[in-house]
C-alpha positions as CSV (number, residue, x, y, z in Angstrom):
1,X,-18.6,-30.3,35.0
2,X,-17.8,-31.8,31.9
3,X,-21.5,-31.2,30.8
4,X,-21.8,-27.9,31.4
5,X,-18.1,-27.2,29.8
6,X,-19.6,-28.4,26.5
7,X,-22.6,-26.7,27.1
8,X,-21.2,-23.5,27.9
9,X,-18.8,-24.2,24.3
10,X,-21.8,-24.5,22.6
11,X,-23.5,-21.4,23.3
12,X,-20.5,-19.6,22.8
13,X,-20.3,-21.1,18.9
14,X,-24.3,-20.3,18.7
15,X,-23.7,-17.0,20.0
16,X,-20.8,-16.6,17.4
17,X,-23.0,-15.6,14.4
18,X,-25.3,-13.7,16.1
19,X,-22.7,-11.3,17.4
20,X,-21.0,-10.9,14.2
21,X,-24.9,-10.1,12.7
22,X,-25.2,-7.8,15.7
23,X,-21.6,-5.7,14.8
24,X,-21.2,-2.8,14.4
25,X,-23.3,-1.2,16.7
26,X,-21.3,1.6,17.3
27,X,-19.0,4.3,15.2
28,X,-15.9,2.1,13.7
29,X,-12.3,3.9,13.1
30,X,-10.5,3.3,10.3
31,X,-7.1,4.5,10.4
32,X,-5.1,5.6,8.1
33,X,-1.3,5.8,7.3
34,X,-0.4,8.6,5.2
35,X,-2.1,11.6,4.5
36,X,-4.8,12.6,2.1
37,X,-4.3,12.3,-1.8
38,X,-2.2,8.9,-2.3
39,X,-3.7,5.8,-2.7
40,X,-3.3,4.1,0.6
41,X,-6.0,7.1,1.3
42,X,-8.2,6.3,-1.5
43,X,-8.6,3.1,-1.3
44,X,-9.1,3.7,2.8
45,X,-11.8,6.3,2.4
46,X,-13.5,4.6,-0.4
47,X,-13.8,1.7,2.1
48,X,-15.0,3.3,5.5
49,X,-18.1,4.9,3.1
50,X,-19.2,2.1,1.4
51,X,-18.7,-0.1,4.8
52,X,-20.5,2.9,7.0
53,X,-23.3,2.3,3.7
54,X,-23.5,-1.0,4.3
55,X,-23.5,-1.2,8.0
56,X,-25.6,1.3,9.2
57,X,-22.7,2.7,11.5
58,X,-20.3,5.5,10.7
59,X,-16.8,4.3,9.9
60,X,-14.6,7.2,10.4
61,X,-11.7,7.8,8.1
62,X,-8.3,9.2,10.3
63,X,-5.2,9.8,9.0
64,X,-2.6,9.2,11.4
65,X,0.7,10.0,9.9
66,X,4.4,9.7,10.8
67,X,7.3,7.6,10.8
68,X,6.6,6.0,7.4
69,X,3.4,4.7,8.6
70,X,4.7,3.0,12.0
71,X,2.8,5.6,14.2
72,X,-0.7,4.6,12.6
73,X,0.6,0.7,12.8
74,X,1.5,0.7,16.4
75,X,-1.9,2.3,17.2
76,X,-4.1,0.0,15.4
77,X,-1.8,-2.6,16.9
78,X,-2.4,-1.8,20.9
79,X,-6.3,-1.1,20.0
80,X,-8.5,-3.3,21.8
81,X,-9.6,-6.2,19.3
82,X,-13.1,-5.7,19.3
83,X,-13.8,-4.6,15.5
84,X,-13.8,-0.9,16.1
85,X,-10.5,0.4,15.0
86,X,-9.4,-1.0,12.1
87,X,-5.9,-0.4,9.8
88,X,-6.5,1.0,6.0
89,X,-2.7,0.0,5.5
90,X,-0.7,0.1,2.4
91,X,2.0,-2.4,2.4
92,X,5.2,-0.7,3.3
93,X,4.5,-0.3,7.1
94,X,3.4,-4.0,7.6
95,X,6.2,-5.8,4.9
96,X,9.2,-2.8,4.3
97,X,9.3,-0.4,7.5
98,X,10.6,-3.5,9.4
99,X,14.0,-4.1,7.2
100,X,14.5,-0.6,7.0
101,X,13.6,1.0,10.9
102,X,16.0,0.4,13.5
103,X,13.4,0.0,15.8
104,X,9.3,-1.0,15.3
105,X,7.0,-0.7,17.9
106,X,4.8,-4.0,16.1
107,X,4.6,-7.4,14.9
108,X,3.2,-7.5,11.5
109,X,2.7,-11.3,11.9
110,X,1.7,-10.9,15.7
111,X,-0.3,-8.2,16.3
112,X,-3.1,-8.0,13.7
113,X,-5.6,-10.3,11.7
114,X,-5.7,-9.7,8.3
115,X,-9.2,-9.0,6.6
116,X,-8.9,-8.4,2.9
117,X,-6.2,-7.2,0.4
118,X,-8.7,-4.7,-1.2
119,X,-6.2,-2.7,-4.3
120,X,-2.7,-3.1,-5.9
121,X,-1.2,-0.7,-7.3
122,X,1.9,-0.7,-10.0
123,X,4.6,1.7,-10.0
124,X,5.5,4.2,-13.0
125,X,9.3,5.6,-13.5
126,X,8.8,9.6,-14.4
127,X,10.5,12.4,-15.4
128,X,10.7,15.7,-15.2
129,X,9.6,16.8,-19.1
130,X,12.8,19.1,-19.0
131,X,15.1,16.3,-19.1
132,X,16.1,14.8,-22.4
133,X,15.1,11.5,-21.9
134,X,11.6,9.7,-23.2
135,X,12.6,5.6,-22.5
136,X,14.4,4.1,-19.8
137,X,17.5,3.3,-22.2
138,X,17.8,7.0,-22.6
139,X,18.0,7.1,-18.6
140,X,21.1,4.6,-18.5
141,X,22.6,6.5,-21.4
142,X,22.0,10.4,-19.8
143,X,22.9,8.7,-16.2
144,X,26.4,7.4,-17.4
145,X,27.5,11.1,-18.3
146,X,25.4,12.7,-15.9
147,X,24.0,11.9,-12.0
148,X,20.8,12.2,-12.3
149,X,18.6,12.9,-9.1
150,X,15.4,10.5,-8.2
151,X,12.8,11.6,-5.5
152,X,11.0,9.4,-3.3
153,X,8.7,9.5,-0.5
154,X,11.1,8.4,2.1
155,X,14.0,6.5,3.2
156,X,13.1,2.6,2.8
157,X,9.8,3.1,1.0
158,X,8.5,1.4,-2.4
159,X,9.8,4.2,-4.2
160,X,13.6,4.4,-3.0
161,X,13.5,0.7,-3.1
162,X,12.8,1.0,-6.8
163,X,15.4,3.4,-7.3
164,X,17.8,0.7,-5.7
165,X,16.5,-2.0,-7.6
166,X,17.1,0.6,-11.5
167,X,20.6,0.9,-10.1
168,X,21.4,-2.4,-9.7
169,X,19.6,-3.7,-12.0
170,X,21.4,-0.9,-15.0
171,X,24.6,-0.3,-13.5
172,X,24.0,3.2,-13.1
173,X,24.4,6.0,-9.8
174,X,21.5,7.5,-9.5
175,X,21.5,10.5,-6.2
176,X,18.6,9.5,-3.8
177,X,16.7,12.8,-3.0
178,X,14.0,11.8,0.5
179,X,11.1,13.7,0.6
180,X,8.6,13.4,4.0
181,X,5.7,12.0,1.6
182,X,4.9,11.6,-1.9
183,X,3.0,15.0,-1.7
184,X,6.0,17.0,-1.3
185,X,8.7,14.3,-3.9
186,X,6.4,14.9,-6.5
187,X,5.6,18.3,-6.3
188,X,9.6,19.0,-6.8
189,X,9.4,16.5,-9.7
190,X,6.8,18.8,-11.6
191,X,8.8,21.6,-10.6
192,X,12.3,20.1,-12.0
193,X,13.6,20.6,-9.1
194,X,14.4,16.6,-9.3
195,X,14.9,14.7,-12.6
196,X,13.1,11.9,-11.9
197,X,10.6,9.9,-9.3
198,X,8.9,6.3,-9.2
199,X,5.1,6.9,-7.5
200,X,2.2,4.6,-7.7
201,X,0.6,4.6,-11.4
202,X,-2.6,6.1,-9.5
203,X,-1.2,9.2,-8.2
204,X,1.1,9.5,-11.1
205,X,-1.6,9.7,-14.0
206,X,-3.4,12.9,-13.2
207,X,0.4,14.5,-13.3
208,X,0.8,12.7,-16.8
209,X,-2.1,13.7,-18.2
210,X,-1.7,17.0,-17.2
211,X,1.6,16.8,-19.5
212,X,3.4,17.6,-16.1
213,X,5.3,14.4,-15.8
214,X,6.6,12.1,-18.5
215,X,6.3,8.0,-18.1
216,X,9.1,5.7,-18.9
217,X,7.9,2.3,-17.6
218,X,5.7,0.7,-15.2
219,X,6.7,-2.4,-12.5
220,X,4.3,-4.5,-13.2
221,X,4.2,-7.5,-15.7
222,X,1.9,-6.1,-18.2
223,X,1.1,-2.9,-19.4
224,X,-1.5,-0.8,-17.2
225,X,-4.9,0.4,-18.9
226,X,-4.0,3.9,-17.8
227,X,-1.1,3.7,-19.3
228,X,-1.6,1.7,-22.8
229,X,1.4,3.6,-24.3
230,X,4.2,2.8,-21.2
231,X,6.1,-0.1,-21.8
232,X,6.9,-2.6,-18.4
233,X,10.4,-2.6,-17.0
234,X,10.3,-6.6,-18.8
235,X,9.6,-5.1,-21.5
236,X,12.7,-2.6,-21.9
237,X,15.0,-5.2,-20.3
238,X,15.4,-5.0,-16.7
239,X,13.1,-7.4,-15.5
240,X,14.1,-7.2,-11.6
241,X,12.7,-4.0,-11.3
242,X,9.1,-5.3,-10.6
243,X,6.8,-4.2,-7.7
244,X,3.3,-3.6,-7.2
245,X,2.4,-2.2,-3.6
246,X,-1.2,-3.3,-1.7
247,X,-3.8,-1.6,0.1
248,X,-6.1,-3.6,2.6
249,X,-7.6,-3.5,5.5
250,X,-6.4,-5.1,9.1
251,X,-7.6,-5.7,12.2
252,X,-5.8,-5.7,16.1
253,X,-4.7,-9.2,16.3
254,X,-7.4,-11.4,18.6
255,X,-10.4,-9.6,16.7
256,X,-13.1,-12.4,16.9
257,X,-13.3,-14.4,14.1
258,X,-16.9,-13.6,13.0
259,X,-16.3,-10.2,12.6
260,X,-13.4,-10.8,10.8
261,X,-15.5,-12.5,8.5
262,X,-18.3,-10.6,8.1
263,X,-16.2,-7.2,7.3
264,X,-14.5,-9.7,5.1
265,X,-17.8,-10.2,3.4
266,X,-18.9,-6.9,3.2
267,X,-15.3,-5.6,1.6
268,X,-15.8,-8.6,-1.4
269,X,-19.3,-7.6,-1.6
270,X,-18.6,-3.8,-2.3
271,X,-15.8,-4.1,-4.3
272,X,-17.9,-6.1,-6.8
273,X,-20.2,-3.0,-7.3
274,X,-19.6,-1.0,-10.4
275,X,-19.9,2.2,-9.1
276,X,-17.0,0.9,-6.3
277,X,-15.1,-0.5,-8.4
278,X,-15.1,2.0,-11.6
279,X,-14.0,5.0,-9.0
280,X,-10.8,2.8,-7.8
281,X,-10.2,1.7,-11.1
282,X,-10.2,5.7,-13.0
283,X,-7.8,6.1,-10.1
284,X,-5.7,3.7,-11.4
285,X,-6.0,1.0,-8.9
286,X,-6.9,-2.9,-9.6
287,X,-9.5,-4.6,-7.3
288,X,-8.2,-7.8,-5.5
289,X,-10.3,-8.5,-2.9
290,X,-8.2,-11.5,-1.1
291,X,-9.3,-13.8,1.5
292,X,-7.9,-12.8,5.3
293,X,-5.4,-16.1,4.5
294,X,-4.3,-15.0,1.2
295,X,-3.4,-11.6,2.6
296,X,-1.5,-13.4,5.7
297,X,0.4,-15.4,3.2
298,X,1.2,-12.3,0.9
299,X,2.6,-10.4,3.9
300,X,4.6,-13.7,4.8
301,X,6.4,-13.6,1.5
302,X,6.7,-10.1,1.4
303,X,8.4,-10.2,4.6
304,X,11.2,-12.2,3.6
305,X,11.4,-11.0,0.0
306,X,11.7,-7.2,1.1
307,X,14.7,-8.2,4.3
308,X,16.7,-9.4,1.1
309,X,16.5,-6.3,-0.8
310,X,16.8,-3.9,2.1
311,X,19.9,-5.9,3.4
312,X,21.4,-3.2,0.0
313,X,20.7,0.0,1.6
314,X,22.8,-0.3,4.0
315,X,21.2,1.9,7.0
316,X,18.3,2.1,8.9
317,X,16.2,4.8,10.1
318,X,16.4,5.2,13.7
């Protein structure tokens, strides 16, 4: 018995590779958080074509949206673990939705395997070009004689945490204005309708360029290429108010090892490429391209980093 235990083991550690070589050898889905346009999108879509490329199957990009993300995240979360639905997540459903939702239908830690941190993004403060203010000094100046609004994408997402993180960090009031989406919180900050908005420096430079938006600052600890001219949020004093959000891909927790690996591989592999890499970057994203253990540790930290700062909101969504 003993013999044919070990036996039996060791075809099953032979067989190993060979299944991972054999995979996929049917149409993958890659689901996807939030809806078209932001970068959690971007950086989703820009990996199911390269990876369908690569692979010889189709990976098909679906945007599941809803609940900040949670809707997507349980769904990925009760697929079988076989390889063929995978999670294009951005960080605030796996690290900040479970601080800030009363209840969440997933683990982060026990229900999927991480595969690779592909993107990182920092965030840029922005205002509405009607509003006398061009540095975040002038902000703390204008906000102490006048409440001044802030849109974000949601309740408990990187961009009200932000907002939280200014006020605390400055001493100021600022009035929280929840949009369903960044779509729709920075379509009022063009409009004025708002007088400022934090958003990912990727989705905020086609806005700035256009002359539509003005900068103030960016989160993270040196200035961004596609913004030379912005100075960080060190930089102008207030250097609590750093954050750069992630964009990776996951898999349903008990996804076999070797495939982890191999669409590990393949994710490295084509975010070396030029062509990859230049389109990400133009959209103002950096290329990080973890290992499936330094994404598990990233999300371990985050966890217990964002339960401190959402312990100052005070609610939850229920």
């Amino acid at each position: 018995m003993a013999r044919l235990l070990a036996a039996a083991l060791s075809l099953l550690v032979l067989a190993g590779p060979a299944w991972a070589q054999d995979y996929p050898n049917r149409p993958v889905r890659v689901i996807i958080p939030f809806p078209p346009g932001g970068a959690p999108d971007l950086t989703g879509r820009v990996l199911a074509t390269r990876l369908a490329e690569r692979l010889g199957q189709p990976f098909v990009a679906e945007n599941r949206t809803g609940a900040g993300g949670n809707i997507a995240a349980e769904f990925v979360a009760k697929a079988p673990p076989d390889g063929y639905t995978l999670f294009a997540a951005s960080d605030g459903p796996l690290v900040i939705n479970p601080h800030v939702y009363a209840k969440i239908p997933f683990d982060t830690l026990r229900d999927f395997a991480p595969i690779s941190i592909a993107t990182s993004a920092g965030f840029a403060l922005m205002a509405c070009p009607t509003v006398p203010v061009h540095s975040v000094a002038d902000v703390v100046k204008l906000a102490k004689t006048k409440r001044l609004s802030i849109a974000s994408s949601g309740f408990g997402t990187n961009h009200h945490l932000l907002a939280e993180m200014l006020k605390s960090a400055a001493g100021i009031d600022l009035l929280h204005v929840p949009y369903k989406g960044f779509g729709q919180a920075v379509g009022d900050a063009v409009g004025c309708s708002v007088d400022l908005i934090f958003g990912a420096i990727s989705s905020g430079i086609p806005h700035i360029r256009a002359g539509k938006l003005r900068p103030l600052a960016v989160s993270v600890p040196q200035r961004h290429p596609g913004l030379p001219d912005t100075p960080t949020f060190t930089e102008v004093g207030y250097p609590q108010v750093a954050m750069d959000a992630y964009f990776g891909m996951l898999a349903p927790a008990g996804t076999p090892r070797p495939i982890i690996q191999r669409l590990h591989a393949e994710i490295v592999a084509l975010l070396k490429e030029p062509e990859t890499a230049d389109k990400l970057r133009a959209a103002g994203l950096d290329i990080v391209a973890s290992s499936p253990e330094e994404f598990s540790a990233r999300l371990k930290t985050d966890l217990e980093r964002f339960a401190r700062i959402a312990r100052t909101l005070g609610a939850k969504v229920e």
